[in-house]
C-alpha positions in Angstrom: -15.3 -33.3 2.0 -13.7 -32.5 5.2 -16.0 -30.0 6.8 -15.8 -27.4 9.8 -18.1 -25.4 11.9 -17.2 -21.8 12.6 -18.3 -19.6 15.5 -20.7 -18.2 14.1 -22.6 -22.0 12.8 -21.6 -21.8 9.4 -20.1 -24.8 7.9 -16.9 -24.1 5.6 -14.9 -26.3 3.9 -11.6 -27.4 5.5 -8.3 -26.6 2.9 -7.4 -29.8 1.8 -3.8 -28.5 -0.5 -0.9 -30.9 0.6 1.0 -27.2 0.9 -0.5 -26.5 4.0 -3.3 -24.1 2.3 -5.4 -21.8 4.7 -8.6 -21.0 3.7 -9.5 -17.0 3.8 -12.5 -15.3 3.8 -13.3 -11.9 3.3 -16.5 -9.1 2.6 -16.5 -7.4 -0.3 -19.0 -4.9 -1.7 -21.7 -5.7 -4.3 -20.5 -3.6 -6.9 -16.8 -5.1 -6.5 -18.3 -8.9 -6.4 -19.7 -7.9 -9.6 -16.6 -7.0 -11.0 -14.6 -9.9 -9.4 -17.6 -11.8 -11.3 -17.6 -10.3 -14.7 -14.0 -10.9 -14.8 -13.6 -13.9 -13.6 -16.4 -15.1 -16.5 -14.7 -13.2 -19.5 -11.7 -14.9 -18.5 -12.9 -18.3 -18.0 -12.2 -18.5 -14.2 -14.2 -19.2 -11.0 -13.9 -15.9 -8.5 -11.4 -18.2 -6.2 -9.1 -18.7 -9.2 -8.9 -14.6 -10.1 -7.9 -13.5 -6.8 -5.1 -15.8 -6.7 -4.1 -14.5 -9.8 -4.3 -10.9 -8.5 -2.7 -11.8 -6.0 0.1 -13.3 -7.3 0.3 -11.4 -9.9 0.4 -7.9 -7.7 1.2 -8.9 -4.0 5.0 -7.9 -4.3 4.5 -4.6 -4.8 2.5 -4.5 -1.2 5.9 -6.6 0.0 7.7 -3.9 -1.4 5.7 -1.2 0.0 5.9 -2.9 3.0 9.5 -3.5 3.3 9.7 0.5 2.9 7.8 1.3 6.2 9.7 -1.6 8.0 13.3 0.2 6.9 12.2 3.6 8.1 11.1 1.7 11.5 13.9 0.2 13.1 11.9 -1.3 16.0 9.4 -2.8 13.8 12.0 -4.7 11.8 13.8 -5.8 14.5 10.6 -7.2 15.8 9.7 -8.4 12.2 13.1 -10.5 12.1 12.3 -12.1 15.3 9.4 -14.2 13.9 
């Protein structure tokens, strides 16, 4: 396993996908770890595997929601376009 050290001395494991995965890390509270948990369980799925599917599953409504601030901000999409 292809290993990395962080800033902060923790090792993490290096994204191996052939798609060019990132890895991303984030806090969450106890009591929504527990429900990431329990659902991820009655569903048959490690915690990784559910938030993909959340995310899949839900991000284009953010895009969406997203895409509505960028119209009403002409700068900000002109900026967005850019990159």
């Amino acid at each position: 396993m292809n290993a990395i050290a962080s800033r902060t001395g923790v090792v993490m494991a290096k994204s191996r996908q052939a798609g060019g995965g990132k890895q991303v890390n984030f806090r969450s509270s106890s009591e929504l770890q527990a429900r990431l948990d329990r659902t991820a369980e009655a569903l048959g799925l490690d915690v990784s595997s559910l938030i993909r599917l959340v995310l899949v599953e839900n991000l284009h409504q953010y895009e969406a929601r997203a895409e509505q601030v960028l119209s009403r901000m002409p700068a900000c999409a002109a900026l967005d376009s850019n990159q």
